[in-house]
VEXDREN-2710 file (C-alpha; in Angstrom, 1 decimal):
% VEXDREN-2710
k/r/px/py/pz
1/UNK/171.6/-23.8/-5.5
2/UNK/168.3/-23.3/-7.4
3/UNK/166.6/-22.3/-4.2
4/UNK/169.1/-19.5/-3.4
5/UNK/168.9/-18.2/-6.9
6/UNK/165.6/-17.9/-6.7
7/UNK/165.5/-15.9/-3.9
8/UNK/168.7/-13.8/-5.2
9/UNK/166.1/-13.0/-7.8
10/UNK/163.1/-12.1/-5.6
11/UNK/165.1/-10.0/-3.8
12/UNK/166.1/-8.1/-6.8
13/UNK/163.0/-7.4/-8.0
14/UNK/162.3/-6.0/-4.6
15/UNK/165.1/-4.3/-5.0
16/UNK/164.2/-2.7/-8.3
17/UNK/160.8/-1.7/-7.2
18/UNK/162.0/0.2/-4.5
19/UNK/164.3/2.3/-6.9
20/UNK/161.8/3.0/-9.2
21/UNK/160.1/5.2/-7.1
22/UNK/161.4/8.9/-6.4
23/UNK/163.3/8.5/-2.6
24/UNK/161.7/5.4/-2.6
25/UNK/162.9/3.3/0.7
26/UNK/163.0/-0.5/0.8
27/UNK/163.4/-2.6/4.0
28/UNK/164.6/-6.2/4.4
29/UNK/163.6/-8.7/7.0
30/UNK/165.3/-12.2/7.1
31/UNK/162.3/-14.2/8.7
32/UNK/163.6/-17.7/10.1
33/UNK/160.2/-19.3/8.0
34/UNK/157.3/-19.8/5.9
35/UNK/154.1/-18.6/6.8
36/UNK/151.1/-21.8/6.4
37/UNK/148.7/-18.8/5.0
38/UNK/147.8/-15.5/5.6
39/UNK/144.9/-15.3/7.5
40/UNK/145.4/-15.2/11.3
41/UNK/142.4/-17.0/12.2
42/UNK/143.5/-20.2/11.1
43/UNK/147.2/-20.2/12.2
44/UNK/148.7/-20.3/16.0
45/UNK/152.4/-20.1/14.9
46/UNK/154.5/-16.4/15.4
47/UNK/155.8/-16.7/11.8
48/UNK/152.7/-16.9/10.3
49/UNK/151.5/-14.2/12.2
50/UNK/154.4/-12.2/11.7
51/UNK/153.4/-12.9/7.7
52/UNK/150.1/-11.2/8.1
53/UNK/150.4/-8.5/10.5
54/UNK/151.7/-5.8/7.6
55/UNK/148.1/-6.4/6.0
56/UNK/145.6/-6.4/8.6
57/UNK/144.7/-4.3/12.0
58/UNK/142.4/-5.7/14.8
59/UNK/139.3/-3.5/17.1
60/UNK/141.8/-3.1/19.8
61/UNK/145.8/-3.0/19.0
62/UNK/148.9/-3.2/21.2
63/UNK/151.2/0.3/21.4
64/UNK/154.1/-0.5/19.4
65/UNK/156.8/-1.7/21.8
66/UNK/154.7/-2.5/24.7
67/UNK/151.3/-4.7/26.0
68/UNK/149.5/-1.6/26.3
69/UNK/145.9/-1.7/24.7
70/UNK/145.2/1.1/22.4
71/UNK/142.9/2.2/19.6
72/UNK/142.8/0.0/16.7
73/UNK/140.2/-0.1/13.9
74/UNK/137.9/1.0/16.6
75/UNK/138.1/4.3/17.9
76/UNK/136.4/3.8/21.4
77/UNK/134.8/1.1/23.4
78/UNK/132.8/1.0/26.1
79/UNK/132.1/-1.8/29.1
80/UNK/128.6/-2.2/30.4
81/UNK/128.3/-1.7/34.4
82/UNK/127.8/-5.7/34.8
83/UNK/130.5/-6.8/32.6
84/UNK/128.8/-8.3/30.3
85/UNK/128.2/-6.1/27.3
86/UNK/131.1/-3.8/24.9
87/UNK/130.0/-1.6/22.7
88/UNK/132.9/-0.5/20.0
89/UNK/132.3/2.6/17.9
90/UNK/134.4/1.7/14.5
91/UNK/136.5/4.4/13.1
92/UNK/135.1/5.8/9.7
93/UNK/136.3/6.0/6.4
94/UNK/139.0/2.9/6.8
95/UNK/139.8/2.3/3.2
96/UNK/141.0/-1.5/2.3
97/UNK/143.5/-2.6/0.3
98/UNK/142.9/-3.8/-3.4
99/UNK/143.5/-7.7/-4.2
100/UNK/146.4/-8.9/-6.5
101/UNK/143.6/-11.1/-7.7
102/UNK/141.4/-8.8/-8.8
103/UNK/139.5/-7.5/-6.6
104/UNK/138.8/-3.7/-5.9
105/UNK/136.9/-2.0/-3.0
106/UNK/133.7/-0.1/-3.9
107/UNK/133.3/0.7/0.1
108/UNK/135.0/1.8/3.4
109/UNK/135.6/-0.7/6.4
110/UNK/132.0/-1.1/8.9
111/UNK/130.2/-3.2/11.2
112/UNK/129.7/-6.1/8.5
113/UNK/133.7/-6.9/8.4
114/UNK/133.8/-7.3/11.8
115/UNK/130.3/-9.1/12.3
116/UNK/132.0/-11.2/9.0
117/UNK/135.5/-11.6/10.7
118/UNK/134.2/-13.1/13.9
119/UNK/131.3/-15.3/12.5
120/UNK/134.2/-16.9/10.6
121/UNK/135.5/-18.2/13.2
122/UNK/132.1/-19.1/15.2
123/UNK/129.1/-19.9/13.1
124/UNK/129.5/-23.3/11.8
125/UNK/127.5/-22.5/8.9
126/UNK/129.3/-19.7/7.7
127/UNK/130.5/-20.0/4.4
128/UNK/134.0/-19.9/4.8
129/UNK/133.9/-22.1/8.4
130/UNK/135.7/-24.9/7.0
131/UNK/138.0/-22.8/4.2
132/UNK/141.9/-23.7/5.4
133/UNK/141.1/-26.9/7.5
134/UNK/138.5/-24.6/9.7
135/UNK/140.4/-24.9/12.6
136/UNK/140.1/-21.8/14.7
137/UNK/142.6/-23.1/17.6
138/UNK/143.1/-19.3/19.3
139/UNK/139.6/-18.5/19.2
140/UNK/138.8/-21.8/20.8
141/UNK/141.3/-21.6/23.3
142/UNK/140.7/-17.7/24.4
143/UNK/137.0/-20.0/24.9
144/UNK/135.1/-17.6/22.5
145/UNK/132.7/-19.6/21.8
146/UNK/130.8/-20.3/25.0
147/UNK/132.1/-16.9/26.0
148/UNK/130.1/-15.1/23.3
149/UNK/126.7/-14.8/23.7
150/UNK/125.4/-12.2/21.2
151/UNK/127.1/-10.1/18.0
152/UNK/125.5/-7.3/16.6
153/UNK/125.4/-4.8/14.3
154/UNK/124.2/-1.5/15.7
155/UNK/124.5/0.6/12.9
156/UNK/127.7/1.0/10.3
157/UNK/130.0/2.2/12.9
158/UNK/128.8/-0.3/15.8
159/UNK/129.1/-2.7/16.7
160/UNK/127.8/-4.7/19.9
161/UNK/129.1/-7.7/21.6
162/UNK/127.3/-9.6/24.4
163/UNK/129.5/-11.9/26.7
164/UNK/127.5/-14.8/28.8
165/UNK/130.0/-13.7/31.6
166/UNK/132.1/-11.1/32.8
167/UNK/135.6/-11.9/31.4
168/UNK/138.9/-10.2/32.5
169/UNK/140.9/-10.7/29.5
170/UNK/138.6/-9.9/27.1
171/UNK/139.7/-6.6/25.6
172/UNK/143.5/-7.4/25.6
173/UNK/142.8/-11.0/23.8
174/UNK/141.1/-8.8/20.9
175/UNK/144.0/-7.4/20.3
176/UNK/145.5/-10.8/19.2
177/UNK/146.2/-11.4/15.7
178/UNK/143.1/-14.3/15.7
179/UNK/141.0/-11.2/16.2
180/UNK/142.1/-9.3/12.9
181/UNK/139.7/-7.9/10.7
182/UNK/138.9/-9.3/7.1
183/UNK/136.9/-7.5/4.4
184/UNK/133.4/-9.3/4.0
185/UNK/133.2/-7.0/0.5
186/UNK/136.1/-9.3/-0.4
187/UNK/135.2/-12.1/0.8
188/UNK/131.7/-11.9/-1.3
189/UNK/133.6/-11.1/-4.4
190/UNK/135.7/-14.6/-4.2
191/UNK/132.9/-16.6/-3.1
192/UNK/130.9/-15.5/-6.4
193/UNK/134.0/-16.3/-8.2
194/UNK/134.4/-19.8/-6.7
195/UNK/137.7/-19.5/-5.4
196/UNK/137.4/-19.0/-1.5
197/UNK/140.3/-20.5/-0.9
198/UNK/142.1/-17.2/-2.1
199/UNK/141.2/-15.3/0.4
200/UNK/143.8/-16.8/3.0
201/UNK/146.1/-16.9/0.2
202/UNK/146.0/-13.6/-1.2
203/UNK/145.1/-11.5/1.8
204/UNK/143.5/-8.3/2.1
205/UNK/143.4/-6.0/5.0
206/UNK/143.6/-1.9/6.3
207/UNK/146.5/-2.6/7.6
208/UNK/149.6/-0.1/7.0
209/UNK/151.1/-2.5/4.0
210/UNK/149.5/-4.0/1.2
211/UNK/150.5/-7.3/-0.1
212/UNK/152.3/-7.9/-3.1
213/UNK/153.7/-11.7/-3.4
214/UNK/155.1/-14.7/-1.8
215/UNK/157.4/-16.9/-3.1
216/UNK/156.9/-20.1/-0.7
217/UNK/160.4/-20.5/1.4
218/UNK/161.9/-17.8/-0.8
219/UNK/160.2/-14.2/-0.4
220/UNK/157.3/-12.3/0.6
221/UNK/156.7/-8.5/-0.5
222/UNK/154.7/-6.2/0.5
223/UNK/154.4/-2.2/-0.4
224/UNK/153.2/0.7/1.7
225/UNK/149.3/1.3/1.4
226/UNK/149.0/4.9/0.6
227/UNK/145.4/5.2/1.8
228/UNK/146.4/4.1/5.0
229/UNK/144.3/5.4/8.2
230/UNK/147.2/5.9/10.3
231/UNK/149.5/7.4/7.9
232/UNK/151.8/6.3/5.3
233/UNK/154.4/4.4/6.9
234/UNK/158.3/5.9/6.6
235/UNK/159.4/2.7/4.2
236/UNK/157.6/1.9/0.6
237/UNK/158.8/-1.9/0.1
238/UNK/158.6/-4.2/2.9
239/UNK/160.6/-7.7/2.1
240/UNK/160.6/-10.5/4.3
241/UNK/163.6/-12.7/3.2
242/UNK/162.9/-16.4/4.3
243/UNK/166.1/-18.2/5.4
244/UNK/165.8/-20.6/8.2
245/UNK/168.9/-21.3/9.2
246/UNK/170.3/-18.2/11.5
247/UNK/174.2/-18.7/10.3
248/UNK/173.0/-17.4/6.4
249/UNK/170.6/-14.4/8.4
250/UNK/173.8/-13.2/10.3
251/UNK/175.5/-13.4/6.8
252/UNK/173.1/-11.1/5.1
253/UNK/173.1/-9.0/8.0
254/UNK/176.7/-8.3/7.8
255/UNK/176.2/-8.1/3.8
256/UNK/173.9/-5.4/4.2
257/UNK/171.3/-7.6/1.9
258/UNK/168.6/-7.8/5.2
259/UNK/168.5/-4.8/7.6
260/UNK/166.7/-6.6/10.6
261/UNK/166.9/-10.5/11.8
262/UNK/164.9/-13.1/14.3
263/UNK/166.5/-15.2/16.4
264/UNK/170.4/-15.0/16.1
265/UNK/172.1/-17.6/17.8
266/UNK/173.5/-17.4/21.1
267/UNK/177.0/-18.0/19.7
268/UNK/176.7/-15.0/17.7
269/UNK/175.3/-12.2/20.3
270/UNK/179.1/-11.2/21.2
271/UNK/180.3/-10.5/17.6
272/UNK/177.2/-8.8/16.5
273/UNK/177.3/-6.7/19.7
274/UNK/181.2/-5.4/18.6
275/UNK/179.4/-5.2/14.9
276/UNK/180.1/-1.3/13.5
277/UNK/177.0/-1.8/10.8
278/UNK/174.3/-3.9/13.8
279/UNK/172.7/-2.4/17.2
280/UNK/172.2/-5.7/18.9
281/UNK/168.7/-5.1/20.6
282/UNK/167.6/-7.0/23.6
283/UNK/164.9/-7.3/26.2
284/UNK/163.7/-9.7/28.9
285/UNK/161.2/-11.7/27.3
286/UNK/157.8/-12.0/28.2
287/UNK/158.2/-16.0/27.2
288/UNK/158.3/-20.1/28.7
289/UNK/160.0/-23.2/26.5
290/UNK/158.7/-26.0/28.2
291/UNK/158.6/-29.8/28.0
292/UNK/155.0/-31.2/27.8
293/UNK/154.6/-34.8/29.6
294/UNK/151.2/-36.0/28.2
295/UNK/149.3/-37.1/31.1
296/UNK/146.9/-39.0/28.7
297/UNK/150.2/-41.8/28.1
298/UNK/150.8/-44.3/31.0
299/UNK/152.9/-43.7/33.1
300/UNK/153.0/-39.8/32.2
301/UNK/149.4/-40.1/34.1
302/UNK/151.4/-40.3/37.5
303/UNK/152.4/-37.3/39.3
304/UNK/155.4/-38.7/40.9
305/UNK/156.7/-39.9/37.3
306/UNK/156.2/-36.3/36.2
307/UNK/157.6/-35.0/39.3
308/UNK/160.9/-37.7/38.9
309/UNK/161.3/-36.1/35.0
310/UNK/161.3/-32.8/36.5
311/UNK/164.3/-33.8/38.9
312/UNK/166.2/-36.0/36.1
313/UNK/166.2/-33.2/33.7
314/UNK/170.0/-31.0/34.0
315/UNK/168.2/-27.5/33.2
316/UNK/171.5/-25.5/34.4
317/UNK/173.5/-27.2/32.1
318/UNK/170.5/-26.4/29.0
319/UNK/170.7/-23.0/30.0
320/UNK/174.6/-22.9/30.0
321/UNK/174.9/-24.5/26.3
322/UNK/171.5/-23.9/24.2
323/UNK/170.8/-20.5/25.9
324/UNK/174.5/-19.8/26.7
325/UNK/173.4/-17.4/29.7
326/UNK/170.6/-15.7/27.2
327/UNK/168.5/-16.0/29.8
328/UNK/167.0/-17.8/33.3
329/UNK/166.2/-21.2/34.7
330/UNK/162.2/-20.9/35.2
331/UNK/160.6/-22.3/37.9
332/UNK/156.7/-20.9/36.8
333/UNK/154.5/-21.7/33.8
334/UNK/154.8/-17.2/33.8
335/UNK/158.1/-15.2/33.2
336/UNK/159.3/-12.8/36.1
337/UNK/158.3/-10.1/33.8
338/UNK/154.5/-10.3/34.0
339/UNK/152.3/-9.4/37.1
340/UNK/151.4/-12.2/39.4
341/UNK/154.5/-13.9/39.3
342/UNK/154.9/-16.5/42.3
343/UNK/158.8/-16.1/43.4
344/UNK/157.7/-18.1/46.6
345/UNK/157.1/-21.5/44.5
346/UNK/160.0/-23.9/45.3
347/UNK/161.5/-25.4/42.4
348/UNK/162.3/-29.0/41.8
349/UNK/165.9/-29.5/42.0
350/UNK/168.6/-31.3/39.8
351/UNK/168.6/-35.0/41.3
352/UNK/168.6/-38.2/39.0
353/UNK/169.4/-40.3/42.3
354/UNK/165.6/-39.3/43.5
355/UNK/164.4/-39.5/40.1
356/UNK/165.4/-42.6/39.9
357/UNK/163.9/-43.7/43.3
358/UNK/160.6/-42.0/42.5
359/UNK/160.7/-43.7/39.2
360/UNK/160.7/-47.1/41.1
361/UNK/158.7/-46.4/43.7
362/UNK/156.1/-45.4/40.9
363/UNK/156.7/-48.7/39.3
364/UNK/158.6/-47.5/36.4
365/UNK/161.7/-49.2/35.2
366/UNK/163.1/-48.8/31.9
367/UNK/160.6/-46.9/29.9
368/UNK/160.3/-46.2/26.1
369/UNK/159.7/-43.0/25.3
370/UNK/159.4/-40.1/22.4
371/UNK/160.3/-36.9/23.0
372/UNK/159.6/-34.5/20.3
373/UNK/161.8/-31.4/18.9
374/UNK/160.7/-28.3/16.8
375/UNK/162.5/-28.1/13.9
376/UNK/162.8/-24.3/14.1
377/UNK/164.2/-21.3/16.4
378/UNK/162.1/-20.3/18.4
379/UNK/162.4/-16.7/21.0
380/UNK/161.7/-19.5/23.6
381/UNK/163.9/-21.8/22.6
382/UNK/167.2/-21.5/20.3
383/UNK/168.3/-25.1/19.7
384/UNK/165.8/-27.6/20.2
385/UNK/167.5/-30.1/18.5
386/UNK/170.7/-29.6/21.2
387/UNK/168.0/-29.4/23.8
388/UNK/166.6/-32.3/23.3
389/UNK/170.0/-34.4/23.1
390/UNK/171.0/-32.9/26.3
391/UNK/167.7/-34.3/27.8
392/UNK/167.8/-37.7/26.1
393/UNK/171.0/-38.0/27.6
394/UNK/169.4/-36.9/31.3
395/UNK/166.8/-39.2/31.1
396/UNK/169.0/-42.2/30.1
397/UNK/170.8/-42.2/33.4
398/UNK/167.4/-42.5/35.3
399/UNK/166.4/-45.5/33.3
400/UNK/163.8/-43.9/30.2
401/UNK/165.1/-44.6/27.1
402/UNK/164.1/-42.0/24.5
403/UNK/163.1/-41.6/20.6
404/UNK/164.0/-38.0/19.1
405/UNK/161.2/-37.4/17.2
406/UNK/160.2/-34.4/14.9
407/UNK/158.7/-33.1/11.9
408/UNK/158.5/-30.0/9.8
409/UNK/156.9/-26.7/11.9
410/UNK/153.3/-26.7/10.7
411/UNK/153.3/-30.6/10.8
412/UNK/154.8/-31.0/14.4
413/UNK/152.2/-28.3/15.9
414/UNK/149.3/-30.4/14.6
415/UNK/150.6/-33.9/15.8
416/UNK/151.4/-32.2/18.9
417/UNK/148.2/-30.7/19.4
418/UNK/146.5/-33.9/18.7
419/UNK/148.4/-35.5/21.7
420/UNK/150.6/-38.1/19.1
421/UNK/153.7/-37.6/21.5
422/UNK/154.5/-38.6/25.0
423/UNK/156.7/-36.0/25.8
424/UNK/157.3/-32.8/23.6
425/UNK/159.1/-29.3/23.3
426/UNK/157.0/-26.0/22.4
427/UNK/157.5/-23.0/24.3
428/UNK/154.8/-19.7/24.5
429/UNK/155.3/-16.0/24.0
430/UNK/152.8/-14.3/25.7
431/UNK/150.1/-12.6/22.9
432/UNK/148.5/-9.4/25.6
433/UNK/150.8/-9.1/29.1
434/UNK/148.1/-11.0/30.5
435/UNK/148.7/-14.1/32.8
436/UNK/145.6/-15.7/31.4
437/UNK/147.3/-15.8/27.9
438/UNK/149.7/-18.3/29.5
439/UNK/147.7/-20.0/32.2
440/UNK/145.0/-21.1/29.5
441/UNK/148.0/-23.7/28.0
442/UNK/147.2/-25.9/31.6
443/UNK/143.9/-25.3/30.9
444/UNK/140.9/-27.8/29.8
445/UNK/139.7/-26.2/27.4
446/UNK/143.4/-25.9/25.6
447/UNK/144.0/-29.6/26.6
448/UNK/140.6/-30.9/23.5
449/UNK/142.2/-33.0/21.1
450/UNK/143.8/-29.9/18.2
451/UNK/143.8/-27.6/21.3
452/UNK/147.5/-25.7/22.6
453/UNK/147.4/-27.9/26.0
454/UNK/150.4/-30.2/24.5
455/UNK/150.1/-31.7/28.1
456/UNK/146.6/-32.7/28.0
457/UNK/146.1/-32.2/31.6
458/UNK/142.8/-31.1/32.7
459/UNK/142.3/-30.4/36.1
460/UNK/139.5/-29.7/37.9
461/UNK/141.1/-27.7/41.2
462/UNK/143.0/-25.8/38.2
463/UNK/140.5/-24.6/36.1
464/UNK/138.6/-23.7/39.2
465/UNK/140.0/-21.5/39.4
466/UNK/141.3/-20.0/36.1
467/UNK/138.2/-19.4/35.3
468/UNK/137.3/-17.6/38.2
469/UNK/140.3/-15.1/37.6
470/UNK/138.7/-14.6/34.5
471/UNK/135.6/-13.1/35.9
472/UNK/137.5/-10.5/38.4
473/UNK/137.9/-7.2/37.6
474/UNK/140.6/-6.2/40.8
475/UNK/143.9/-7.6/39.6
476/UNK/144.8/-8.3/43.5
477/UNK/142.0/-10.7/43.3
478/UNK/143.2/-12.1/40.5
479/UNK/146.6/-12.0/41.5
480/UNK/145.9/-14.1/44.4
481/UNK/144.4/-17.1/42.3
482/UNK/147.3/-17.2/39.6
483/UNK/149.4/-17.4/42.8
484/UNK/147.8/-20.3/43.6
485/UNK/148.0/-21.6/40.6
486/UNK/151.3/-21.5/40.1
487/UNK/152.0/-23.4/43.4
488/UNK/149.5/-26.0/42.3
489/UNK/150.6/-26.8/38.8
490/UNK/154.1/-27.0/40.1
491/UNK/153.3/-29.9/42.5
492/UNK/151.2/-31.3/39.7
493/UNK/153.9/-30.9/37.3
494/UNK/152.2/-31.5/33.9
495/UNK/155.1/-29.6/32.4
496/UNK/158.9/-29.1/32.6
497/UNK/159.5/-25.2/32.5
498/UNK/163.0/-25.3/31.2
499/UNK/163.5/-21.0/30.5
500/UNK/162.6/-17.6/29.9
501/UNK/164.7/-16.3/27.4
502/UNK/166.5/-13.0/26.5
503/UNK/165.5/-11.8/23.0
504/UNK/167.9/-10.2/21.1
505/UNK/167.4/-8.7/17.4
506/UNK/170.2/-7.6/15.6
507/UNK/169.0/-4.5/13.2
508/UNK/170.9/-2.3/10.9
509/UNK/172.4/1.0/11.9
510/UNK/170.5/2.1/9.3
511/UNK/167.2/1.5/10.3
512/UNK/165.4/4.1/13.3
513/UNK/162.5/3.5/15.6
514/UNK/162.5/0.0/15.4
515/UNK/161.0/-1.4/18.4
516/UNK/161.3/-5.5/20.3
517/UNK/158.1/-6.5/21.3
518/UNK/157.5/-7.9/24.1
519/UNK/154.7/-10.1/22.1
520/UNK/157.3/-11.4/20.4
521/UNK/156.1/-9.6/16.9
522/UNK/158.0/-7.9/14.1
523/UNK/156.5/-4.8/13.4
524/UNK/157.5/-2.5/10.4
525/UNK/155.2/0.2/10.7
526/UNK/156.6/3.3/11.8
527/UNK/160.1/2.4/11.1
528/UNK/162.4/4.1/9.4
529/UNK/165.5/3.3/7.0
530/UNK/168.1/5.4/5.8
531/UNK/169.1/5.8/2.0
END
């Protein structure tokens, strides 16, 4: 009770801001969670990033709506001839925001917040390396660096990087939110203060909204940054409404108290689609939930006990009651939505009598095992709880006896990452339309102790070639190898790839221009609301 008072509360302060100002327009967004900070850099979860991406921009950004790669904080780029050298002229007079803390800007955005921003995440000596754990998981996994060579400040407005090898993916990957741009002006100002921590706490950015405050679990505000390079945005107050649980979202939708939601559940769609006051929005989504065996936990090491969970698991009947049609069975690590998908891969089918066989021929007979559930919705993956039930159920009748693990979100992801679990569900919305941004999760460098490989497999044949699609420039070239790939990792079976889910987002008739993202984001600006 005190918990929903005090975000009663929160929201009417929000509330009251908005009408203080002349036509001033407030928007609502019931967010399924709480963000672990706001600094990108340090988080890999979509609802911390969602927390963050009002405040901050990156060099490159994504067109609102789509994976294409557009002017961000820098106006222009250019590729050297080899590959191997970008050059980004930065867009002048970027103001930033001021801090809630304080702190006031006595210059534009240059060269140093970016040189700053990145050195963050790479010099070990850099003063805020180790701020927030230090953990810079998408930088390491995106391999940045050994792929960076060289960082430079050409003059205010450019800035040059210098790559120790051609690298496909490059450009899209710095439009990720790891990649957002930090003021080094602020940055200076808490360090001489002693309190460095603040500056993933309290963040500031040039992005379209300025931050205002967070209630943890309850509320976060934010209000429209004035100064902004792109243009005011259409709505003043921005309010993300934290309530995890997607029964009390669909409430306050139909209340009117939150005018756009994440991650309805399936056994809503239908009345929210016959809804007068919702548009029920929906796309294919660019997305995998998955189960990771870890290979580094006998007998998960085998490939025909991998191959025998594969077959064990019912993944029609998943489909049928925790996506409830919301999507398709996949048979690929990639969804059918992203170039170089390999429909000729033959998928394993539904057969606990072979399972079982395998299993025995493998030398396996009644196991003990985890298997590990998020605690939260996911695009990926509505129910994991349900899911998992479903396949501790499965695997009983093949002879593995399994523990239903979890933990709370920013807990699980770090126990998970550290390989803790012998089998585990996570799931991946692709970050650029790239099929590196999803092949890199088989990857060795994602399968280090903290990294996203949840499997731990590391193969050699694998990351062959990964890497060498890295390095191409044609995209039938690379085509061909992620082809491969695909074929490959299914034999290996490191993973089972359960779906690719439909995302739907229910949003107020009175909100316009609101766009899905095929990133899986929630975007604000440019959105409009009616009185």
């Amino acid at each position: 009770m005190k918990r929903m008072t005090m975000l009663a509360s929160a929201l009417l302060v929000g509330t009251m801001l908005a009408a203080g100002g002349a036509q001033a327009k407030s928007l609502v967004y019931c967010s399924e969670g709480s963000p672990e900070n706001f600094t990108p850099a340090v988080n890999t979860t979509g609802t911390s990033f969602d927390a963050a991406r009002p405040v901050y921009n990156q060099l490159v950004e994504f067109e609102r709506g789509t994976t294409n790669v557009v002017p961000g904080l820098a106006e222009s780029y250019e590729v050297s001839p080899d590959g191997l050298t970008v050059t980004f002229k930065l867009r002048k007079g970027v103001k930033f925001h001021s801090g809630v803390n304080g702190f006031t800007p006595t210059r534009d955005f240059n060269a140093d917040d970016v040189i700053w921003s990145f050195e963050r995440q790479w010099k070990a000596d850099h003063p805020y390396h180790k701020v927030s754990g230090g953990a810079y998981d998408y930088f390491n996994d995106m391999d940045m660096p050994n792929l960076l060579k060289g960082l430079e400040k050409v003059d205010d407005l450019t800035v040059k990087m210098t790559l120790s090898e051609p690298n496909a993916p490059f450009i899209a990957n710095l439009g990720m939110d790891f990649a957002s741009i930090g003021s080094a002006e602020y940055a200076k100002f808490l360090q001489d203060k002693g309190a460095l921590e603040q500056f993933d706490q309290f963040p500031v950015g040039t992005g379209p909204f300025q931050f205002v405050d967070y209630q943890k679990d309850a509320v976060i505000r934010y209000k429209a940054f004035d100064a902004y390079w792109g243009g005011k945005a259409k709505i003043d107050d921005l309010v993300y409404a934290i309530t995890p649980d997607a029964t009390a979202r669909y409430a306050k939708m139909k209340a009117g108290e939150c005018h756009v939601m994440g991650y309805p559940n399936p056994a809503d769609l239908e009345a929210m689609g016959k809804d007068e006051g919702i548009t029920l929005m929906n796309q294919a989504g660019l997305n995998i939930g998955y189960l990771g065996l870890n290979v580094k936990k006998p007998p998960f090491d085998k490939k025909e006990v991998r191959q025998a969970i594969n077959m064990a698991i019912d993944r029609d009947s998943i489909l049928k009651e925790v996506y409830q049609g919301a999507g398709q069975k996949a048979k690929n690590f990639i969804p059918p939505t992203i170039w170089s998908y390999n429909d000729a891969v033959k998928d394993y089918e539904y057969n606990p009598d072979k399972a079982k066989e395998m299993l025995k021929a493998a030398g396996v007979e009644n196991l003990q095992s985890d298997l590990w559930w998020m605690p939260v919705q996911r695009p990926y993956n509505p129910n994991a709880k349900r899911m998992a039930e479903m396949m501790q159920a499965d695997l009983a009748k093949v002879g593995i006896n399994v523990e239903l693990k979890s933990y709370e979100w920013g807990e699980y992801r770090k126990r998970l990452q550290a390989g803790e679990h012998q089998m585990g569900l996570l799931g991946w919305t692709g970050d650029n339309g790239d099929p590196d941004n999803f092949f890199f999760l088989m990857g060795c460098t994602g399968a280090r102790e903290g990294g996203q490989n949840i499997s731990k497999w590391c193969d050699q044949t694998f990351e062959d070639k990964l890497q060498q699609a890295k390095k191409l420039s044609e995209k039938a070239d690379r085509t061909k190898l992620y082809e491969e790939m695909q074929v490959f990792s299914k034999e290996e079976a490191p993973v089972v790839t359960i779906a690719h889910s439909t995302v739907f987002e229910p949003v107020s008739k009175k909100v316009s221009d609101y766009k899905v993202s095929p990133l899986g984001r929630h975007e604000f600006y440019g959105v409009d609301i009616a009185e």
